[in-house]
DONU-974580 format. One record per residue (C-alpha): x, y, z. Coordinates in steps of 0.001 Angstrom, whole numbers, plus 500000, padded with zeros to 6 digits. Layout:
residues N
XYZ...
end
This chain:
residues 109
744044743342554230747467744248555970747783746781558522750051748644556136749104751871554020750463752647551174750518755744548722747752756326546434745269754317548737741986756148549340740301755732552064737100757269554301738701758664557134737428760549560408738536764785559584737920767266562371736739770123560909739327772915561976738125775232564504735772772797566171735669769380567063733379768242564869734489764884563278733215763786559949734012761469557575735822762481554914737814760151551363741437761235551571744211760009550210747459758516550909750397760801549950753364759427552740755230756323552737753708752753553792753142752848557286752161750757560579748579751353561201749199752876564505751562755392563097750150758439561452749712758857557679750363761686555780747250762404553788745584764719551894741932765454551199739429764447548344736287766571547075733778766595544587733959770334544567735051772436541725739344772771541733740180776084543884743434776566543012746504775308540821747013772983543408744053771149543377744552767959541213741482766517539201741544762635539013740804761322536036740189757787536702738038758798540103735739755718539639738632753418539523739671754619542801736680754010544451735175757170544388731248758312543668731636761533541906733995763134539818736747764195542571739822766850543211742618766338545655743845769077547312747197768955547887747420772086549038745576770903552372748490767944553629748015766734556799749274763842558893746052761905560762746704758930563027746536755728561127743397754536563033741086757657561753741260755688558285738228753585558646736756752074555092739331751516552417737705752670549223740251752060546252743337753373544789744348755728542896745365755023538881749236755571538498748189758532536373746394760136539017748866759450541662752036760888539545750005764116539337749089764300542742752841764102543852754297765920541454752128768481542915753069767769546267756796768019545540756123771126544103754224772805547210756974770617549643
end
């Protein structure tokens, strides 16, 4: 696989819990532009929890994406993480799934 990222891609990725420095892994995924692996990636955080908010995005096609569970991204919770915290690429996202969660994103941004 190529060094580069690209949106939509899900992937297991190292979080630090905010407020600590805790590090756990975490599926996130991809919401910036392809990017160098050594550059960081602007991502945004996947759950199996309920949706919180109208931001939170449910994916319909979470299997296809590599995913466990049924999942949520919440878009409300953008971040940038360096490129080398992604560890395990899982899947991507259905174009469905990914239109939502941007449309979202543009929304919030």
């Amino acid at each position: 696989m190529s060094s580069k990222k690209k949106q939509g891609e899900v992937w297991l990725a190292d979080v630090v819990f905010k407020g600590t420095r805790q590090t756990k892994q975490r599926p996130v995924v991809i919401v910036g532009n392809e990017l160098a692996l050594d550059i960081d990636v602007i991502v945004a955080p996947v759950t199996s929890q309920k949706p919180r908010n109208q931001f939170d995005i449910v994916l319909e096609y979470w299997e296809e994406a590599g995913l466990l569970k049924p999942s949520v991204v919440h878009t409300s919770k953008i971040t940038s993480i360096h490129g080398t915290e992604l560890k395990r690429y899982l899947g991507e996202l259905h174009n469905h799934d990914l239109e939502n969660v941007l449309n979202m994103c543009r929304k919030l941004f």
